[in-house]
N, CA, C, O and CB atoms as a CASP TS submission, in Angstrom:
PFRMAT TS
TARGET T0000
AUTHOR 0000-0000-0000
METHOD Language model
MODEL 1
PARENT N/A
ATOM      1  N   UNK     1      57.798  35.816 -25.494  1.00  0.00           N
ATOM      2  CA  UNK     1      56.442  36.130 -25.888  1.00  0.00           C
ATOM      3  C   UNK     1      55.508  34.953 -25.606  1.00  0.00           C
ATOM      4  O   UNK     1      54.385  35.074 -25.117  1.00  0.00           O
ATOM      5  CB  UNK     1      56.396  36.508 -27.364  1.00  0.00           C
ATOM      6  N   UNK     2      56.262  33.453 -26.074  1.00  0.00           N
ATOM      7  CA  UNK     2      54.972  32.602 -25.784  1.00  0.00           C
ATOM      8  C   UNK     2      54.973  32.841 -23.994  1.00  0.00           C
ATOM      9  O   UNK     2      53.848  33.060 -23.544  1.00  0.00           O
ATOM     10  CB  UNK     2      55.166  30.644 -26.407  1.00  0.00           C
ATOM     11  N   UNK     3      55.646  32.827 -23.386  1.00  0.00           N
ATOM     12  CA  UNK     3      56.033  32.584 -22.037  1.00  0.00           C
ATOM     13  C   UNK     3      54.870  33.730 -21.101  1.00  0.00           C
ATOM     14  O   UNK     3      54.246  33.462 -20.074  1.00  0.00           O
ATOM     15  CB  UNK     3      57.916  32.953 -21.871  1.00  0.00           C
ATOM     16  N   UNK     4      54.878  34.743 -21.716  1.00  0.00           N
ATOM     17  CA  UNK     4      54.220  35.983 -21.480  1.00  0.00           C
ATOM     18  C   UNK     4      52.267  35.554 -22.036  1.00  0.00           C
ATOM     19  O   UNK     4      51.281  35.729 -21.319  1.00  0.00           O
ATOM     20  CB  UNK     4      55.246  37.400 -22.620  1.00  0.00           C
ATOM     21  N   UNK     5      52.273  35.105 -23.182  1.00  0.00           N
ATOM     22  CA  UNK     5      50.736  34.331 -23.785  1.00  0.00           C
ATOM     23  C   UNK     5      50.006  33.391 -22.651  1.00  0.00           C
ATOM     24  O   UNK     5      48.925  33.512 -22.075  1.00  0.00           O
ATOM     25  CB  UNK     5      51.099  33.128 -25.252  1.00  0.00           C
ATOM     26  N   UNK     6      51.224  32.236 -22.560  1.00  0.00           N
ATOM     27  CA  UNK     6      50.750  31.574 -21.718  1.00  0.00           C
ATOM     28  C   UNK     6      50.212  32.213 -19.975  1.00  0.00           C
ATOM     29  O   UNK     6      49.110  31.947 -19.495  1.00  0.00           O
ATOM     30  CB  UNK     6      51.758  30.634 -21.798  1.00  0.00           C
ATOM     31  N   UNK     7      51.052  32.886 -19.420  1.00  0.00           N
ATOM     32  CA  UNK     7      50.550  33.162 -18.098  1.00  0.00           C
ATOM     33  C   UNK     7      49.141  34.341 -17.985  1.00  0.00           C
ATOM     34  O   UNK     7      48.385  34.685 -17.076  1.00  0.00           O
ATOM     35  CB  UNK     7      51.918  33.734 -17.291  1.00  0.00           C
ATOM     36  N   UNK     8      49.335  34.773 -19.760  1.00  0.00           N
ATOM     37  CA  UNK     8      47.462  35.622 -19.585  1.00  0.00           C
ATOM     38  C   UNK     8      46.517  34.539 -19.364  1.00  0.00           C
ATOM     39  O   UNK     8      45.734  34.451 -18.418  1.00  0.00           O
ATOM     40  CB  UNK     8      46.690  36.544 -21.256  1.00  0.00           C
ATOM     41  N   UNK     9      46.707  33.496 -20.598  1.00  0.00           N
ATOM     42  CA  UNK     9      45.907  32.497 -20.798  1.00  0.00           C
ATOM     43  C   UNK     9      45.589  31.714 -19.329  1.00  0.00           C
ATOM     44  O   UNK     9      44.458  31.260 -19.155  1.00  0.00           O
ATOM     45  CB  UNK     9      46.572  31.632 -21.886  1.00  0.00           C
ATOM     46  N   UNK    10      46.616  31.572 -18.285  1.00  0.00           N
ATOM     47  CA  UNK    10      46.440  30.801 -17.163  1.00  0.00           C
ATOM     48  C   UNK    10      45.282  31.687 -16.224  1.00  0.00           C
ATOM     49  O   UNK    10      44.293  31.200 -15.677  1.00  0.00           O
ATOM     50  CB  UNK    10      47.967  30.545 -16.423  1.00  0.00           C
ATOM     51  N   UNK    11      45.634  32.867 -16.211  1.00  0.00           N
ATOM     52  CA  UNK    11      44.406  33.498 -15.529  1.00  0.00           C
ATOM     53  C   UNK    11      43.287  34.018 -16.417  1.00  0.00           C
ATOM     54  O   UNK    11      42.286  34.221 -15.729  1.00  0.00           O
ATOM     55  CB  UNK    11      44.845  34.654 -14.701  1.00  0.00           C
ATOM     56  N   UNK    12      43.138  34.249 -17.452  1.00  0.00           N
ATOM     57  CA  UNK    12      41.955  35.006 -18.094  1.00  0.00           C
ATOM     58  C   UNK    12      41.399  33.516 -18.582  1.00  0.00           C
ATOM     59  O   UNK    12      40.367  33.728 -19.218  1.00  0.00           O
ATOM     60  CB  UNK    12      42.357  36.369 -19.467  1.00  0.00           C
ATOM     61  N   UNK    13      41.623  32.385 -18.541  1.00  0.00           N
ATOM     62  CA  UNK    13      40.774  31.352 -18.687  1.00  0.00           C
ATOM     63  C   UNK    13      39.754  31.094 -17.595  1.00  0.00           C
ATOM     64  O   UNK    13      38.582  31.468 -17.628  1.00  0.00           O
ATOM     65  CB  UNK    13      41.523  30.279 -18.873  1.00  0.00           C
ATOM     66  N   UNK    14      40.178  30.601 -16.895  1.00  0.00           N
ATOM     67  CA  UNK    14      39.230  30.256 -15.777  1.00  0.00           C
ATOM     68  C   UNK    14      38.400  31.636 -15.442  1.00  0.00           C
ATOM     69  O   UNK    14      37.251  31.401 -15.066  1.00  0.00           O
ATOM     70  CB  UNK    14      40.107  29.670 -14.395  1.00  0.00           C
ATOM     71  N   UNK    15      38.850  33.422 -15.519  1.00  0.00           N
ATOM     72  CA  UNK    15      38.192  34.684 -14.896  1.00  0.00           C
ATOM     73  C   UNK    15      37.029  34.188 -16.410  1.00  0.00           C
ATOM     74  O   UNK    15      35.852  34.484 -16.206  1.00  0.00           O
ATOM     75  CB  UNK    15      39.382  36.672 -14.769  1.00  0.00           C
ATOM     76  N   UNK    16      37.247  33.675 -17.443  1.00  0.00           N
ATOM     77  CA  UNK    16      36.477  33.763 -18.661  1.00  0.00           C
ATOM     78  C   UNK    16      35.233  32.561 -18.272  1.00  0.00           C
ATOM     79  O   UNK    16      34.125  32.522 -18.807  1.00  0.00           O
ATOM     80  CB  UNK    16      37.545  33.406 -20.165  1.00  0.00           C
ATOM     81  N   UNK    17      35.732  31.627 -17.219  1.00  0.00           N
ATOM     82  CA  UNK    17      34.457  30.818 -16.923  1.00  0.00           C
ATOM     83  C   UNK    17      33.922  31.053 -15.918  1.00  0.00           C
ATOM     84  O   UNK    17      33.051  30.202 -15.737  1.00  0.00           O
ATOM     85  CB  UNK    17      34.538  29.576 -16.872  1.00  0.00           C
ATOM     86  N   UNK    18      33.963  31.864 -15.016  1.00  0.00           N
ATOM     87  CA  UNK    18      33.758  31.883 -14.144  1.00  0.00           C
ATOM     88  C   UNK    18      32.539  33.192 -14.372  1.00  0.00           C
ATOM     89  O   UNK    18      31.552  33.402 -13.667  1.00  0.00           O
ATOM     90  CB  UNK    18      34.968  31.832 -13.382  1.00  0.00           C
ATOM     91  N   UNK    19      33.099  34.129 -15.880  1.00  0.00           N
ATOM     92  CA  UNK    19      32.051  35.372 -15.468  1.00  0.00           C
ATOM     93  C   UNK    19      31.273  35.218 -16.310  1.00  0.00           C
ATOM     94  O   UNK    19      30.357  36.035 -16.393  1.00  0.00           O
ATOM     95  CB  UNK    19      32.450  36.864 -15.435  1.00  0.00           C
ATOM     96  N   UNK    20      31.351  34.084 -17.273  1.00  0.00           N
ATOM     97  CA  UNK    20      30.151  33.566 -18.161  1.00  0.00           C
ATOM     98  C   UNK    20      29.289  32.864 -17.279  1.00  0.00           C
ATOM     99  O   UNK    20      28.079  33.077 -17.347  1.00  0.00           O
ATOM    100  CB  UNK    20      30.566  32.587 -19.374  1.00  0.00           C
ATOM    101  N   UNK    21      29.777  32.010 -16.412  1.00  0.00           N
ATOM    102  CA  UNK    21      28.519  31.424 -15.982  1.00  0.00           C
ATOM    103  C   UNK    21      27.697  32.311 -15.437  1.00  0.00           C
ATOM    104  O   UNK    21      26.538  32.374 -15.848  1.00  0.00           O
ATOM    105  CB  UNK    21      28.657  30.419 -15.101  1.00  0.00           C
ATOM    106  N   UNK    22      28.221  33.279 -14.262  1.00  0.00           N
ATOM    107  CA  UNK    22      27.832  34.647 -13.828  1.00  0.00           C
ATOM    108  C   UNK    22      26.811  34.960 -14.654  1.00  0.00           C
ATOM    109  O   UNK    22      25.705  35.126 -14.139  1.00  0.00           O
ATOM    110  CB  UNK    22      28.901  35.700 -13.877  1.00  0.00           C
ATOM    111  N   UNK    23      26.935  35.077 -15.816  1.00  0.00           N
ATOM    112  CA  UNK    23      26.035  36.041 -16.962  1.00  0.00           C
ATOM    113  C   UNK    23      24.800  35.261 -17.494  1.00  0.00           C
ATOM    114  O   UNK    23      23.698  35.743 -17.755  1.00  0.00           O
ATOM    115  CB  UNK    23      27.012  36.464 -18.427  1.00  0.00           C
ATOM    116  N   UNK    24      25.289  33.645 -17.631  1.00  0.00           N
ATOM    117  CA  UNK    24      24.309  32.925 -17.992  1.00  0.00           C
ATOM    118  C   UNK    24      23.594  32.786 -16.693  1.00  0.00           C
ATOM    119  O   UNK    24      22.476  33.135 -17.074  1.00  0.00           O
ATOM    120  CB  UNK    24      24.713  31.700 -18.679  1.00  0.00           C
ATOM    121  N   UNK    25      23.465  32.543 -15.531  1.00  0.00           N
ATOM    122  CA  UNK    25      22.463  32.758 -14.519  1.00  0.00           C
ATOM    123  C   UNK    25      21.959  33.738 -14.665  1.00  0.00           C
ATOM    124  O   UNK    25      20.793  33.517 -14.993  1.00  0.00           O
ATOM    125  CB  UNK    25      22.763  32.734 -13.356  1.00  0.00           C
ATOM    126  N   UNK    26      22.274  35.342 -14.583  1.00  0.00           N
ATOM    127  CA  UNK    26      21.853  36.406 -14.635  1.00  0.00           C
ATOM    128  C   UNK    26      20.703  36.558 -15.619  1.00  0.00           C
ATOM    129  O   UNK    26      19.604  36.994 -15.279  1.00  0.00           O
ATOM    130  CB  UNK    26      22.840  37.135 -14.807  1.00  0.00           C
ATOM    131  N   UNK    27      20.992  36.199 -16.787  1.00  0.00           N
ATOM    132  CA  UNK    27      20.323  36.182 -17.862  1.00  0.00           C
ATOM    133  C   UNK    27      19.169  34.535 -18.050  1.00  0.00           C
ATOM    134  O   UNK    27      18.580  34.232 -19.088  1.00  0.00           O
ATOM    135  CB  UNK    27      21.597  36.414 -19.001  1.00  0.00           C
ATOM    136  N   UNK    28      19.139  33.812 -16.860  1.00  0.00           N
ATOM    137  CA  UNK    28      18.420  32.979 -16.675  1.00  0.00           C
ATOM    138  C   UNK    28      17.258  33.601 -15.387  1.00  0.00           C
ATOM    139  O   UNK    28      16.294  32.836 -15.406  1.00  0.00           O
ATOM    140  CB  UNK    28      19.334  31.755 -16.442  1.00  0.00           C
ATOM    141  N   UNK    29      17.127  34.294 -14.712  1.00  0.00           N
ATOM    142  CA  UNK    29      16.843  34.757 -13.714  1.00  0.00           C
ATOM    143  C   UNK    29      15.989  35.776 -14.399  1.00  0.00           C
ATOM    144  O   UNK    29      14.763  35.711 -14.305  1.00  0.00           O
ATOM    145  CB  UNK    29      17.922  35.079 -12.838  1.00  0.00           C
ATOM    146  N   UNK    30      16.662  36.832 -15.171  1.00  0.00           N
ATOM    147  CA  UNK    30      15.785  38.226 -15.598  1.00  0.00           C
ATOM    148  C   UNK    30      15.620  37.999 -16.869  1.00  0.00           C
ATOM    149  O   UNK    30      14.636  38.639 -17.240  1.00  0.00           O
ATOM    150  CB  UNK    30      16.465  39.750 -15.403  1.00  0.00           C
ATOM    151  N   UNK    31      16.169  37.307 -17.873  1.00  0.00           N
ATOM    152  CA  UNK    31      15.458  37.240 -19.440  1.00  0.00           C
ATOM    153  C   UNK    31      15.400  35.698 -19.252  1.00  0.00           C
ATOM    154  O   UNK    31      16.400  34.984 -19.343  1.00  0.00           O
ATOM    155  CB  UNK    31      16.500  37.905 -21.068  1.00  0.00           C
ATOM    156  N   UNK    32      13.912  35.155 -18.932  1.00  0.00           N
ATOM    157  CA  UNK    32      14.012  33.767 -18.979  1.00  0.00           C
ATOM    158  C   UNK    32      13.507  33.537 -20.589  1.00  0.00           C
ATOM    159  O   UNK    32      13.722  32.469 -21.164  1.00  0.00           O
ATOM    160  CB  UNK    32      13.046  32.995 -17.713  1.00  0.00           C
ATOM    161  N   UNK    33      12.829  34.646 -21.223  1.00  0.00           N
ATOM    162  CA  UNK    33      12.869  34.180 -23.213  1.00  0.00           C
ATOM    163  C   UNK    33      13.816  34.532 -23.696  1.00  0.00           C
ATOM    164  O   UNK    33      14.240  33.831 -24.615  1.00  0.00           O
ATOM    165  CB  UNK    33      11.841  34.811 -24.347  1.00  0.00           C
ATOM    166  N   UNK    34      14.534  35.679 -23.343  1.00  0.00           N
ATOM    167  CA  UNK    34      16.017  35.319 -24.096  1.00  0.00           C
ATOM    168  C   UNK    34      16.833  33.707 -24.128  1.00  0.00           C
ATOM    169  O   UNK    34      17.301  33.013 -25.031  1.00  0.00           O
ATOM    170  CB  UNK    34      17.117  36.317 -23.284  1.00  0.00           C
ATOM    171  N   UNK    35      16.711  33.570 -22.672  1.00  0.00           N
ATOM    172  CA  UNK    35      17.538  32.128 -22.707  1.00  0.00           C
ATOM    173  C   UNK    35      16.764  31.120 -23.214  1.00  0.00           C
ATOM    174  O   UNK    35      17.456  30.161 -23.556  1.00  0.00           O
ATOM    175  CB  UNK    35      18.021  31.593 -21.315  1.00  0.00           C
ATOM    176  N   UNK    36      15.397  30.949 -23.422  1.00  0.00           N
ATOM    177  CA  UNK    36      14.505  29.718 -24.213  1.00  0.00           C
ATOM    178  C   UNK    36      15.027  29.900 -26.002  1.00  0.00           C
ATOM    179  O   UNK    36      15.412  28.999 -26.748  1.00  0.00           O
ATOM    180  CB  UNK    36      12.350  30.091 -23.975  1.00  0.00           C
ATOM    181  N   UNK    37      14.859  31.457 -26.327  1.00  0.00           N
ATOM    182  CA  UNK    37      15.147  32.009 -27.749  1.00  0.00           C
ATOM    183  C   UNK    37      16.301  30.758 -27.829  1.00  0.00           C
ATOM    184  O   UNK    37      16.243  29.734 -28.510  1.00  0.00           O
ATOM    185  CB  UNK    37      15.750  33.942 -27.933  1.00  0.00           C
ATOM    186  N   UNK    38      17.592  31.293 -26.697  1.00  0.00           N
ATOM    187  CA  UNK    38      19.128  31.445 -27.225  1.00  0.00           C
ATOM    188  C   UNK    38      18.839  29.430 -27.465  1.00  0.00           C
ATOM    189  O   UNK    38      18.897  29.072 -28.641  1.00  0.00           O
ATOM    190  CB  UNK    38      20.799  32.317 -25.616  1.00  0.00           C
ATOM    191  N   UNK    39      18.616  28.526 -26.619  1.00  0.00           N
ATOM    192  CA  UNK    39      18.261  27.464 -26.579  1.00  0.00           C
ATOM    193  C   UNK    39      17.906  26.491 -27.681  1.00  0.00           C
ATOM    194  O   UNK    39      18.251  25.330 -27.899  1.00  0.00           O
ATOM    195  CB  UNK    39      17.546  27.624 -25.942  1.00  0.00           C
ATOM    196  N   UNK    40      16.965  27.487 -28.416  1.00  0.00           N
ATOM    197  CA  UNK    40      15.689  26.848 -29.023  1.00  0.00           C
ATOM    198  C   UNK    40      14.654  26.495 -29.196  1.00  0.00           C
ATOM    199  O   UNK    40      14.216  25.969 -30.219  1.00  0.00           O
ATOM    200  CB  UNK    40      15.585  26.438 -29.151  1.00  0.00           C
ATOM    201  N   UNK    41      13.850  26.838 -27.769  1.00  0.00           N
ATOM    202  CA  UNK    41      13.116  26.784 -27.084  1.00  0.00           C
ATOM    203  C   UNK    41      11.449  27.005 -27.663  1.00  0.00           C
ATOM    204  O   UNK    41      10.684  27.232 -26.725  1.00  0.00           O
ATOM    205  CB  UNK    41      13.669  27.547 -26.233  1.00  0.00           C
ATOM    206  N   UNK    42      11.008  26.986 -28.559  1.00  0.00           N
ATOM    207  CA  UNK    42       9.944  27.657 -29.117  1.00  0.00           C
ATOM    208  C   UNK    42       8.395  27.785 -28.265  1.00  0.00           C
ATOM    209  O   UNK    42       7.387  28.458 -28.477  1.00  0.00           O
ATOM    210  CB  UNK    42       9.801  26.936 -30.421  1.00  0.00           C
ATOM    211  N   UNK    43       8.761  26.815 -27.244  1.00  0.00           N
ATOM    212  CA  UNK    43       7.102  26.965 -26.286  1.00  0.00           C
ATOM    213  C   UNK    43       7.749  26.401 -25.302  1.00  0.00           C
ATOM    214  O   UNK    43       8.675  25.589 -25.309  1.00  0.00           O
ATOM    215  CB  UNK    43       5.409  26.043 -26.763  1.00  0.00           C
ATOM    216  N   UNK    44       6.898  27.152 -24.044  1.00  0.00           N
ATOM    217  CA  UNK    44       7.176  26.941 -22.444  1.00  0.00           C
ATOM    218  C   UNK    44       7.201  25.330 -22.477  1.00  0.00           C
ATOM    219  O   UNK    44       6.646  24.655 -23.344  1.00  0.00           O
ATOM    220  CB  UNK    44       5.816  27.663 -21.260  1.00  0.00           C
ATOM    221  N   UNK    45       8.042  24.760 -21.235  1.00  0.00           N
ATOM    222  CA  UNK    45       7.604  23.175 -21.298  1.00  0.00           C
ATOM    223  C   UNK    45       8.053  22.813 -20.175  1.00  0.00           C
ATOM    224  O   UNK    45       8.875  23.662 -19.831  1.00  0.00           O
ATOM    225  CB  UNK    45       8.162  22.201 -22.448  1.00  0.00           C
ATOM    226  N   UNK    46       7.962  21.983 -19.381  1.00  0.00           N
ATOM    227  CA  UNK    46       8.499  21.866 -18.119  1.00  0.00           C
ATOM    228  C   UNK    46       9.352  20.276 -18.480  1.00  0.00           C
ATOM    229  O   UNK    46       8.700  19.409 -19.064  1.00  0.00           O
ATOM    230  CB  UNK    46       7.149  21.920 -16.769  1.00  0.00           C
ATOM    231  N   UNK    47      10.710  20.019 -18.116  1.00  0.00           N
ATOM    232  CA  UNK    47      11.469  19.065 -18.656  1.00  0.00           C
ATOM    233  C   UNK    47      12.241  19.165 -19.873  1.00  0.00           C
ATOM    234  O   UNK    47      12.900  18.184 -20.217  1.00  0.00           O
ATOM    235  CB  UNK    47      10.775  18.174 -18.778  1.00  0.00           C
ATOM    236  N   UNK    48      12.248  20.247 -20.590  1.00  0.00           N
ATOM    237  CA  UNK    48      12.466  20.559 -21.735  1.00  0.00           C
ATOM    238  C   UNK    48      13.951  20.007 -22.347  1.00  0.00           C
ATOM    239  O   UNK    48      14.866  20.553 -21.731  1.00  0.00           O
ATOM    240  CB  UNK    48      12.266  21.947 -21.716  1.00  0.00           C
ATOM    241  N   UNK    49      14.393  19.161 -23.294  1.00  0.00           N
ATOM    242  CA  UNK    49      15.083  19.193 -24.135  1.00  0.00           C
ATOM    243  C   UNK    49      16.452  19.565 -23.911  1.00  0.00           C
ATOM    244  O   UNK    49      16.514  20.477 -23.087  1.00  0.00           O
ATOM    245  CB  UNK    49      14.550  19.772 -24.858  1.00  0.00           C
ATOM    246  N   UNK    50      17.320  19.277 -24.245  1.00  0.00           N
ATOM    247  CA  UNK    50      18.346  20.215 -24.224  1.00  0.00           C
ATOM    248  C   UNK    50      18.886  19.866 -25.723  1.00  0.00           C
ATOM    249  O   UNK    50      19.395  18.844 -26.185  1.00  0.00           O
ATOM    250  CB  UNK    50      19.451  20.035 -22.898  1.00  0.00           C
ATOM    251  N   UNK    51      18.569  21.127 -26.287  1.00  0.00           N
ATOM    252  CA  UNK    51      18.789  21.063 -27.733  1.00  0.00           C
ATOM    253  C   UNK    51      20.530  21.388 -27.968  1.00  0.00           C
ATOM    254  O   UNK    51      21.079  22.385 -27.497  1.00  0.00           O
ATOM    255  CB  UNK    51      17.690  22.287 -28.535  1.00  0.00           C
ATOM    256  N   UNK    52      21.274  20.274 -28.832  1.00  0.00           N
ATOM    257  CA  UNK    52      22.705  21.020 -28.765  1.00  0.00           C
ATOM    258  C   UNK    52      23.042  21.176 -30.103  1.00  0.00           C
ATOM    259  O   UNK    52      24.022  21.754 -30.575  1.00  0.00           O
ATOM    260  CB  UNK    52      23.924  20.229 -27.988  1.00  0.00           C
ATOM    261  N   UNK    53      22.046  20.549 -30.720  1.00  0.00           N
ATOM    262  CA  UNK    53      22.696  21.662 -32.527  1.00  0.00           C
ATOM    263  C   UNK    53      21.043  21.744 -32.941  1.00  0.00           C
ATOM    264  O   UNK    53      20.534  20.666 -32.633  1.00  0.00           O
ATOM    265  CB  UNK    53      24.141  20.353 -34.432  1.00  0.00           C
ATOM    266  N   UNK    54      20.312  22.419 -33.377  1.00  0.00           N
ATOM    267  CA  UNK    54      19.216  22.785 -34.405  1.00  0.00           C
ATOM    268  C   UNK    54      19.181  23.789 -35.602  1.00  0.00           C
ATOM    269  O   UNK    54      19.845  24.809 -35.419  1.00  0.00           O
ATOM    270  CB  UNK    54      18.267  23.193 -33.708  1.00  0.00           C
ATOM    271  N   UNK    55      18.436  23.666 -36.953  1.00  0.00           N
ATOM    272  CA  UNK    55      18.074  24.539 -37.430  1.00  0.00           C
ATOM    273  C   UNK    55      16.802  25.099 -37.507  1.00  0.00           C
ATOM    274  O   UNK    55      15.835  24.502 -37.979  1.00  0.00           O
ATOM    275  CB  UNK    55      18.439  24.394 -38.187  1.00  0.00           C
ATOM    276  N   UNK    56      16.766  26.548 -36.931  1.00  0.00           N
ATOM    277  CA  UNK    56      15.652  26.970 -36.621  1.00  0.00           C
ATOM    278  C   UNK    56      14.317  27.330 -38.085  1.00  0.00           C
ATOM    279  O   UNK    56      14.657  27.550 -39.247  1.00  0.00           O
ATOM    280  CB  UNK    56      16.166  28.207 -35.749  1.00  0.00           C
ATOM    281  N   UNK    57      13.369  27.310 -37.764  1.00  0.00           N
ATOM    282  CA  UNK    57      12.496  27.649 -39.295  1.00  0.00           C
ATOM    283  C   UNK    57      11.693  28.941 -38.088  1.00  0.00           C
ATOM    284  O   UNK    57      10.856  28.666 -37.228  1.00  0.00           O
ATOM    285  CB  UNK    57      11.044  25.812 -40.319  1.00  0.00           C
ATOM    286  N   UNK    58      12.294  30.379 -38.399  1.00  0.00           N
ATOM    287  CA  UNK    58      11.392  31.254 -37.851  1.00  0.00           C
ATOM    288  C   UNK    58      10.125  31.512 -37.870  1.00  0.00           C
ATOM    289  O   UNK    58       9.381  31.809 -36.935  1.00  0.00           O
ATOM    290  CB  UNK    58      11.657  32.027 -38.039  1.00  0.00           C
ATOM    291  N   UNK    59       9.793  31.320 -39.562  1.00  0.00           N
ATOM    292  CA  UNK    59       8.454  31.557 -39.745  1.00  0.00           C
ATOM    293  C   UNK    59       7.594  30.271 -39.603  1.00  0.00           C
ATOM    294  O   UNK    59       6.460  30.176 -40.073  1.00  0.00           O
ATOM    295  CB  UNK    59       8.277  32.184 -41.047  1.00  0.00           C
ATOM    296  N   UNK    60       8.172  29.381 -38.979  1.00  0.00           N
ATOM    297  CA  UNK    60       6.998  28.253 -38.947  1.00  0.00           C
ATOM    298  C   UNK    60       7.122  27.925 -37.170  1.00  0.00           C
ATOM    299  O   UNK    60       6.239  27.287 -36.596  1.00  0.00           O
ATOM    300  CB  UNK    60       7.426  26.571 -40.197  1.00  0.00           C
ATOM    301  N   UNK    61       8.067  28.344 -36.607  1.00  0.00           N
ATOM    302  CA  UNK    61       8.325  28.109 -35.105  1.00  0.00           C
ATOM    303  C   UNK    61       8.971  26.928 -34.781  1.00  0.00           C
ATOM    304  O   UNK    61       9.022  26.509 -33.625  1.00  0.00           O
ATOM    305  CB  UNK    61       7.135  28.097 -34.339  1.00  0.00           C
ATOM    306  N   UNK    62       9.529  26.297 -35.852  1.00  0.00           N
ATOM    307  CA  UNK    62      10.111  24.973 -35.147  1.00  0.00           C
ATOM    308  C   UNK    62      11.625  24.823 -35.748  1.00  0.00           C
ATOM    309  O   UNK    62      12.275  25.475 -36.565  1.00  0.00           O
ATOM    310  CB  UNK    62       9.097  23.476 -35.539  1.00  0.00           C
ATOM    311  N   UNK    63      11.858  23.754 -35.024  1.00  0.00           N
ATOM    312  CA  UNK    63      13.419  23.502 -35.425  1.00  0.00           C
ATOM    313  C   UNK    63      13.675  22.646 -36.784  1.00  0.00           C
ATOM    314  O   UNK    63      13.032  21.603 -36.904  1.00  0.00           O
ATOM    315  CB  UNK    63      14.167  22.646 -34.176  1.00  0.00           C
ATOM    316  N   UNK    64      14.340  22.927 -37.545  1.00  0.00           N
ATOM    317  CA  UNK    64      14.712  21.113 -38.333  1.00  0.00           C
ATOM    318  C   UNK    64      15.994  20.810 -37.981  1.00  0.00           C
ATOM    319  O   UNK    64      16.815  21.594 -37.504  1.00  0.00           O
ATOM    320  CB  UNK    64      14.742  20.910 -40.260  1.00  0.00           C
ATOM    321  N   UNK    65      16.183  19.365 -38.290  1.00  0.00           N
ATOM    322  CA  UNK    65      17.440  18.658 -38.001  1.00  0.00           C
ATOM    323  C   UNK    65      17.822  18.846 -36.468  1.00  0.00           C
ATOM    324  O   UNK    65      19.038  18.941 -36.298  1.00  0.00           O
ATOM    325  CB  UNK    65      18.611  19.213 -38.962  1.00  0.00           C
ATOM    326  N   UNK    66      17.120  18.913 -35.422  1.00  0.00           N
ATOM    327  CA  UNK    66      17.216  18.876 -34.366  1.00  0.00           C
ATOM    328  C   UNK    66      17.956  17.419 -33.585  1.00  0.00           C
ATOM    329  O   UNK    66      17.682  16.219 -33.614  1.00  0.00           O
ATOM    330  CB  UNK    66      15.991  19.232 -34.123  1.00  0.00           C
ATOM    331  N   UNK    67      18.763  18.049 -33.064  1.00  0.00           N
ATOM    332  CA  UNK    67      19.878  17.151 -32.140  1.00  0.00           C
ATOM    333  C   UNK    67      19.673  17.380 -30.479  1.00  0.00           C
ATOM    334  O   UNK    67      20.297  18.221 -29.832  1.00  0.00           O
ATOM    335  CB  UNK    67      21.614  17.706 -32.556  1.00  0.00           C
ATOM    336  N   UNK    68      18.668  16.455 -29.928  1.00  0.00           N
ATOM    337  CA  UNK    68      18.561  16.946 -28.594  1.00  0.00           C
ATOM    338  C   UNK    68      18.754  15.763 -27.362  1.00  0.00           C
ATOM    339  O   UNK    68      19.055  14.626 -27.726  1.00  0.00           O
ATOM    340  CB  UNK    68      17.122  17.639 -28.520  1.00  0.00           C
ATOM    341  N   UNK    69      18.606  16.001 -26.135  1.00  0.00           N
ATOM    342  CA  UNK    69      19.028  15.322 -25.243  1.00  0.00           C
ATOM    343  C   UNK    69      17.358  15.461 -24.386  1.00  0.00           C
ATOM    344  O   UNK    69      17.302  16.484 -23.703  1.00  0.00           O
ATOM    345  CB  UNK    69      20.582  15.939 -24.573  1.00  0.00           C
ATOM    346  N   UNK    70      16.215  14.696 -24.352  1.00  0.00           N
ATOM    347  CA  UNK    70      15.055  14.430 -23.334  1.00  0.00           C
ATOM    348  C   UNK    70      15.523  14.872 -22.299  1.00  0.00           C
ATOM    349  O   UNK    70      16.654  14.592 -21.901  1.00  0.00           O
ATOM    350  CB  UNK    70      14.566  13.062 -23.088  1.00  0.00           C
ATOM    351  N   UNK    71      14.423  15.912 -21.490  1.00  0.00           N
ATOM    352  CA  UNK    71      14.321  15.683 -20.538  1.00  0.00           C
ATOM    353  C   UNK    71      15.644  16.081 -19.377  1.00  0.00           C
ATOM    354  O   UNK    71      15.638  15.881 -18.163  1.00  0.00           O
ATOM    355  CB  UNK    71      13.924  14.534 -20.779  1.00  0.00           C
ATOM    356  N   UNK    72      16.725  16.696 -20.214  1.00  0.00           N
ATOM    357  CA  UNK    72      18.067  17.014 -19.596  1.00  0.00           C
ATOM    358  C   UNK    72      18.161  18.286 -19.153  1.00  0.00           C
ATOM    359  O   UNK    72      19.014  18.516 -18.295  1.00  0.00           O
ATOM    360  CB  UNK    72      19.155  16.820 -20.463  1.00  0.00           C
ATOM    361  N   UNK    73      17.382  19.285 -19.598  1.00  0.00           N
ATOM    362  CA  UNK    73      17.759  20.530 -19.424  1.00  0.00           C
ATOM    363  C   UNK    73      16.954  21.073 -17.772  1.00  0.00           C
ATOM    364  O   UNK    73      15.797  20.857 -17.409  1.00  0.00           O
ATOM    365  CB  UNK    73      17.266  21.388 -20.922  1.00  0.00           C
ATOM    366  N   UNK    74      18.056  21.814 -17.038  1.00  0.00           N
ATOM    367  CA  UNK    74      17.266  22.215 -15.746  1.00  0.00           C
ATOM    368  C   UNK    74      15.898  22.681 -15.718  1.00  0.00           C
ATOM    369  O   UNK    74      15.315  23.072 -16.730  1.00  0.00           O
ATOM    370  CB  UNK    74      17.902  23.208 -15.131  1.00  0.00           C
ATOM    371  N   UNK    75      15.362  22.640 -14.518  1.00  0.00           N
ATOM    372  CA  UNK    75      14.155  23.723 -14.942  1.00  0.00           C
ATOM    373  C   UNK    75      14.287  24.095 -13.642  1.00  0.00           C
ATOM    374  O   UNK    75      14.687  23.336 -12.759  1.00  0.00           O
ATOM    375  CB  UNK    75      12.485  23.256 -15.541  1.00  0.00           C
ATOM    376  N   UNK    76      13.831  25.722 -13.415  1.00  0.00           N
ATOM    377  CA  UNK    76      13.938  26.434 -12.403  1.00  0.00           C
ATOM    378  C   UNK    76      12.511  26.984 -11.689  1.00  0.00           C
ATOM    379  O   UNK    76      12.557  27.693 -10.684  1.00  0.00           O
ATOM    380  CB  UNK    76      14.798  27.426 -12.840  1.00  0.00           C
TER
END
């Protein structure tokens, strides 16, 4: 059984990165506010952030406790 685990795991790992990235372009291309939403993104910006942990405040539009990286995130 592990023997059988392991050889899914050898191929459905990499088919699992390969069709996420797939999806995250896709979804960078045709929902470019979904992917700002999914981000953190609260206003257009060119250079933007790359936020890797925040807590969002919906009703005020901003993040607290924001953990980000300047200036890192692509822009297309």
């Amino acid at each position: 059984m592990v023997g059988m685990a392991v050889s899914i795991i050898v191929w459905l790992a990499p088919l699992q990165i390969v069709l996420g990235d797939m999806h995250g372009l896709n979804v960078r291309d045709h929902q470019p506010a979904k992917l700002a939403a999914m981000e953190g993104h609260w206003e257009t910006q060119r250079g933007a952030p790359l936020i890797l942990v925040a807590w969002p405040d919906m009703a005020r539009e901003i993040n607290h406790f924001e953990l980000a990286i300047p200036g890192s995130a692509a822009s297309s």
